[in-house]
C-alpha positions in Angstrom: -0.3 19.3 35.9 2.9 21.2 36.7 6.2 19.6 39.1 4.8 22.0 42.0 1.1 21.0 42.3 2.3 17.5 42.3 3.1 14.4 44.9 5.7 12.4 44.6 3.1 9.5 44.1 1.7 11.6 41.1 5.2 12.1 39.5 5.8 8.2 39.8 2.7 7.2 38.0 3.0 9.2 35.3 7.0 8.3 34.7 5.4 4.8 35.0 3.4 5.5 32.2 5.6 7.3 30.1 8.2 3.9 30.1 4.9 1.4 29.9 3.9 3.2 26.5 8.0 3.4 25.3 8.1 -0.4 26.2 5.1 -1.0 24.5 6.9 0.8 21.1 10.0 -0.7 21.5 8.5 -4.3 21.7 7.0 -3.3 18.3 9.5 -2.4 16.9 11.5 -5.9 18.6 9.3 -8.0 16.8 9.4 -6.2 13.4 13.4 -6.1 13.5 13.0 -10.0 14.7 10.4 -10.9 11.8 12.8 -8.9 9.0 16.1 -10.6 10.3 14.0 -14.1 9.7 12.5 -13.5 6.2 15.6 -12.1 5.0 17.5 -15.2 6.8 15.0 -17.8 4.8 13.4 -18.9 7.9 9.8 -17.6 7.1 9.7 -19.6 3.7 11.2 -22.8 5.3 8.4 -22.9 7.8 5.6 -22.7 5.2 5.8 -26.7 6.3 6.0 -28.1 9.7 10.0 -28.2 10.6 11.3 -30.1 13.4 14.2 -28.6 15.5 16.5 -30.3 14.4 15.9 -29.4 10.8 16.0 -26.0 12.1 19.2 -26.0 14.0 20.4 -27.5 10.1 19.5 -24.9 8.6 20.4 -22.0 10.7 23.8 -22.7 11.3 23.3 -20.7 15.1 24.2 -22.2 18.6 20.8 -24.4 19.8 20.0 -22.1 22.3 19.8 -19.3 20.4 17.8 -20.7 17.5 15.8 -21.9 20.3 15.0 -18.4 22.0 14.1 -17.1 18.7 11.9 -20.0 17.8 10.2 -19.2 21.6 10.0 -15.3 21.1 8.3 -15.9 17.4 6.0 -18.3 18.8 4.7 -15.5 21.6 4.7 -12.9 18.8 2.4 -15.6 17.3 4.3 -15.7 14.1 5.1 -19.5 14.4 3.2 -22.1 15.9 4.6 -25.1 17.6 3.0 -29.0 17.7 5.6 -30.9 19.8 9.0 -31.1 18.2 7.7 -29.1 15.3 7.5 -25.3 14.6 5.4 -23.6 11.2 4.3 -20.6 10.1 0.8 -19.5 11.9 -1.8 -19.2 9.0 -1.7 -15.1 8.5 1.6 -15.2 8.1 2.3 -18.0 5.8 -0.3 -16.5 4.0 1.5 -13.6 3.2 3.9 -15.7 1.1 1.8 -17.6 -1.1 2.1 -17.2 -4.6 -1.1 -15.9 -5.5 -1.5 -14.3 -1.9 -2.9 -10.5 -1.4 -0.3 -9.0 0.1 3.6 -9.9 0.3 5.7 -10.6 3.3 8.7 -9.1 2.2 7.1 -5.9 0.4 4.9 -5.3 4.3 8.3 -5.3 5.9 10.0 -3.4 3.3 7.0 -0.7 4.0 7.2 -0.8 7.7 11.0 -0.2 7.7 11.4 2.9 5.2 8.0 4.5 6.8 9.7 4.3 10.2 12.7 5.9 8.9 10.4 8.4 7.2 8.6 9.6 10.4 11.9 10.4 12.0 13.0 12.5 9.3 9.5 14.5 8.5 10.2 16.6 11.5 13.6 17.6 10.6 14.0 21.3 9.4 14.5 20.6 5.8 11.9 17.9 5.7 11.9 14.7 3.6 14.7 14.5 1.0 13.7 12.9 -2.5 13.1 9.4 -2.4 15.5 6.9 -3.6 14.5 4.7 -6.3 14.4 1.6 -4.3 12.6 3.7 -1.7 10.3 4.6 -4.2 9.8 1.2 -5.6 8.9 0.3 -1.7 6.5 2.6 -1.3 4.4 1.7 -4.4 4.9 -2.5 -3.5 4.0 -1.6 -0.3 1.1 0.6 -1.2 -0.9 -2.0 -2.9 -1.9 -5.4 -3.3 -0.5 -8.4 -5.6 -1.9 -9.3 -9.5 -3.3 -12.9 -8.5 -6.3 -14.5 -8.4 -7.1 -13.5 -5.0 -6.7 -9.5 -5.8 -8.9 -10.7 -9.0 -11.1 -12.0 -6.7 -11.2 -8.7 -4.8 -11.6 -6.4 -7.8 -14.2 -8.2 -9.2 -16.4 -7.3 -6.0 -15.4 -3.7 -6.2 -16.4 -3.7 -9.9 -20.0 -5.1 -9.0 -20.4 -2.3 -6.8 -18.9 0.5 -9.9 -20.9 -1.2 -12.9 -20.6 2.6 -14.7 -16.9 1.6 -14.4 -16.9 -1.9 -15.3 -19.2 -0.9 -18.6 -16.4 1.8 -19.4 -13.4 -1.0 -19.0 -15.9 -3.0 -21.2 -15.0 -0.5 -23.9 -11.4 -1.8 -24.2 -9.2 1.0 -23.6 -8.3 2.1 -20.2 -5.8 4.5 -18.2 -4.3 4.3 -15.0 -2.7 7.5 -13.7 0.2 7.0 -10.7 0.0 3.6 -11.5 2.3 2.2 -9.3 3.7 -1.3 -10.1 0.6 -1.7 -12.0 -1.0 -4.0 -9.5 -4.3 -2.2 -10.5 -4.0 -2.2 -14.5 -2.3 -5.9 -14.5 -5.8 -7.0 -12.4 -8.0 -5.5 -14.8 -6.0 -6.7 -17.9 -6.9 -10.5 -16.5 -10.3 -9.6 -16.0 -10.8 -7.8 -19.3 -8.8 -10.3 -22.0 -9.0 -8.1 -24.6 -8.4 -4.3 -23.5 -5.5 -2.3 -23.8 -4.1 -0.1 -21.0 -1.9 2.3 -20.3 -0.5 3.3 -17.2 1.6 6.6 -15.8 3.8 6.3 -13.3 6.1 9.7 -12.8 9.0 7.7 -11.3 11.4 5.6 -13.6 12.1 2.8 -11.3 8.8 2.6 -10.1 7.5 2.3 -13.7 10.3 0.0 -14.8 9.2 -2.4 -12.2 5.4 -1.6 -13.2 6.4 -2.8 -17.0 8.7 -6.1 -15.6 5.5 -7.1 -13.8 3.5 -7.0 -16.9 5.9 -9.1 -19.1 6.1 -11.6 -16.3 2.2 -11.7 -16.7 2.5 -12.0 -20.3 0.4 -8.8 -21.3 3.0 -6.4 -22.1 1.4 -6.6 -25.6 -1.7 -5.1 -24.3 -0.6 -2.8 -21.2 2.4 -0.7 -21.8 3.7 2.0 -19.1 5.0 5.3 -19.6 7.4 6.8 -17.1 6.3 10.8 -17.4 4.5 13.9 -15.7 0.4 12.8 -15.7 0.1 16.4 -16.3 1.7 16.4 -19.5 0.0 13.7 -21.0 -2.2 14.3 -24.3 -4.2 12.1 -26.4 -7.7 13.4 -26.4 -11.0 11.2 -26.2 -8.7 8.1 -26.6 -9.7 6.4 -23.4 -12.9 4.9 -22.4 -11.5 4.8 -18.5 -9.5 6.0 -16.0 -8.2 5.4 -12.7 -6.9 7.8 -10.7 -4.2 7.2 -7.8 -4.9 10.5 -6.2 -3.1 10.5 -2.9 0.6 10.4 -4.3 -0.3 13.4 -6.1 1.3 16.7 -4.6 -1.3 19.6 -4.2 0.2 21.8 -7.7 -0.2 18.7 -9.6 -3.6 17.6 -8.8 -6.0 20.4 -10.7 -3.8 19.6 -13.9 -3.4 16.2 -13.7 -7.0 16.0 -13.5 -7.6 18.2 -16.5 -5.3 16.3 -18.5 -7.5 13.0 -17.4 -10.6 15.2 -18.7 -8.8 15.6 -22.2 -7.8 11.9 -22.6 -11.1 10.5 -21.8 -13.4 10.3 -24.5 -17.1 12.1 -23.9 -19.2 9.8 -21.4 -15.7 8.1 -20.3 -15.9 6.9 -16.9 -13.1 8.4 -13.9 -12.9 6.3 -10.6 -11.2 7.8 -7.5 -10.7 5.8 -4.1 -10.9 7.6 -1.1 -7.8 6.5 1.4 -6.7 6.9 4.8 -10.0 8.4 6.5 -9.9 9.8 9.4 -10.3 7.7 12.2 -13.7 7.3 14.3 -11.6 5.4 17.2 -8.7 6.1 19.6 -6.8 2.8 18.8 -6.2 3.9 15.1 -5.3 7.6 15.4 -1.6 7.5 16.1 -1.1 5.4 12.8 -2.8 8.4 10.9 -1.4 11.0 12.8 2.0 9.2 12.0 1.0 8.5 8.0 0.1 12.0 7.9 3.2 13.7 9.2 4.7 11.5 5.9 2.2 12.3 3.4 2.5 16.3 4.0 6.1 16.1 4.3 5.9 15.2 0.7 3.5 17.8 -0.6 0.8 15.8 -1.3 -3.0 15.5 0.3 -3.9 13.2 2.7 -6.8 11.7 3.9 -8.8 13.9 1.4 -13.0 13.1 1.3 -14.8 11.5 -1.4 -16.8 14.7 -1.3 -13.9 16.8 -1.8 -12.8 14.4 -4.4 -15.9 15.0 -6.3 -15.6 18.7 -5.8 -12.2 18.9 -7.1 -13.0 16.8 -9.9 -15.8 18.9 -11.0 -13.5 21.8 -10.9 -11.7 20.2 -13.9 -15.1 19.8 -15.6 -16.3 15.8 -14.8 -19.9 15.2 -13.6 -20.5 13.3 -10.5 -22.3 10.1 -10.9 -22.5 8.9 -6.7 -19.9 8.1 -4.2 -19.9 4.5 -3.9 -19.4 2.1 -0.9 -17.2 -0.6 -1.8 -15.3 -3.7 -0.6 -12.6 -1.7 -1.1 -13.9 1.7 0.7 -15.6 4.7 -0.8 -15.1 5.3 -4.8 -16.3 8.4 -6.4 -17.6 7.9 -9.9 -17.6 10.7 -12.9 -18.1 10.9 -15.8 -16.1 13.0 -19.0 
């Protein structure tokens, strides 16, 4: 619809779109600079419990009214609840900073924050510069969920649905390739007392964190990380298992990195791959992608890529498809060596 062919109605609804959706973005983005201002300030963890106001205006240290607008805005954001005089934590949120929780608070925000900054520079001429460490670090917290019982709880449903993986852990020696911080390999070193793991991670402060984690879990003695190039990596038939973190690898890497996983699994060893990021079958969930996308490319690697490409690829590097498996955790493809 060109300026010519158009009223002056026409021109005023669609301007009157245009600001509804850039309000709509801009109240997002409100609430997340709100929610990060309160974590970081210690509110978040202090109403874990019921708090009265007065506790609040304590703590705070801000003029009454102000604490008092926030406390209102966080309550329509439904972030905090309020009973009377006191204000807590509504339940999603307070649990996201439980111990043994799924996912963390701070690492969600974290995410949110550098992936905004991310989109803005993907469409810049020289693209995205090299992650920082910390960035880095935030991106892999970010990308996965916590060691505790309740990711446990969660593999162990994923594994009945893999049993040829589970068997292969059963074995005792596993690897874990773009392992992150480890969240993975940690999980099935609880699960699996006695097996020792390995795990790759190509960044050093990504793999520094990986190998805090498991010393604060007390199994360093069995899983030990290795900050290095997956494609390098050589110690044939020593490993019963692998998992493979696929999407963080760029497109040159992927062929070798796989062969290299072919090499250090020993004959009838067991390769699981997770599908991520599918395309989406509805409208509301398609600007997230798109956005996601515009990151993942900027930095070389695949995105969205099938299970059945996954198996293809894989095969290409010499595994054997077992099936493509429907998990709680999405579709995993299983090989074998």
């Amino acid at each position: 619809m060109s300026g010519m062919d158009t009223t002056p109605t026409d021109r005023v609804r669609l301007i009157g779109e245009a600001r509804d959706r850039l309000a709509a973005w801009s109240e997002g983005a409100q609430a997340l600079s709100l929610l990060s201002s309160v974590h970081r300030l210690g509110w978040t963890h202090l109403l874990r419990e019921p708090r009265s106001f007065g506790e609040l205006v304590r703590h705070s240290s801000i003029p009454r009214q102000r604490l008092r607008d926030g406390l209102d805005a966080l309550v329509s954001l439904k972030i905090v609840e309020q009973s009377g005089d006191e204000f807590r934590l509504t339940a999603p949120f307070a649990e996201m900073l439980t111990p043994d929780g799924l996912f963390h608070l701070g690492d969600k925000l974290d995410e949110a924050r550098l992936m905004a900054r991310l989109v803005g520079e993907a469409v810049k001429v020289n693209g995205l510069p090299m992650l920082s460490s910390d960035d880095a670090v935030a991106v892999a917290r970010g990308a996965t969920f916590q060691a505790t019982e309740v990711g446990r709880a969660v593999f162990r449903e994923t594994l009945n649905d893999v049993p040829e993986y589970a068997a292969a852990l059963g074995q005792g020696r596993v690897l874990d390739v773009g392992c992150g911080v480890a969240s993975g390999l940690l999980t099935t070193a609880a699960l699996f007392p006695t097996i020792y793991g390995l795990g790759l991670e190509l960044v050093p402060a990504v793999a520094a964190e990986a190998a805090r984690r498991a010393v604060a879990q007390g199994v360093a003695d069995r899983i030990e990380i290795r900050a290095t190039d997956a494609r390098h990596f050589d110690e044939p038939g020593a490993y019963n298992a692998c998992f493979w973190a696929q999407p963080f690898f760029s497109a040159d890497a992927r062929l070798p990195t796989l062969r290299a996983i072919h090499r250090a699994l020993a004959p009838g060893g067991i390769l699981l791959e997770q599908e991520l990021d599918s395309k989406p079958t509805d409208t509301a969930h398609a600007p997230a992608f798109a956005l996601r996308r515009m990151v993942f490319h900027s930095w070389g690697t695949s995105f969205a890529t099938t299970a059945e490409h996954l198996a293809v690829e894989a095969q290409a590097a010499g595994f054997t498809l077992i099936r493509i498996a429907t998990t709680n955790l999405g579709r995993m493809v299983v090989l074998r060596r």
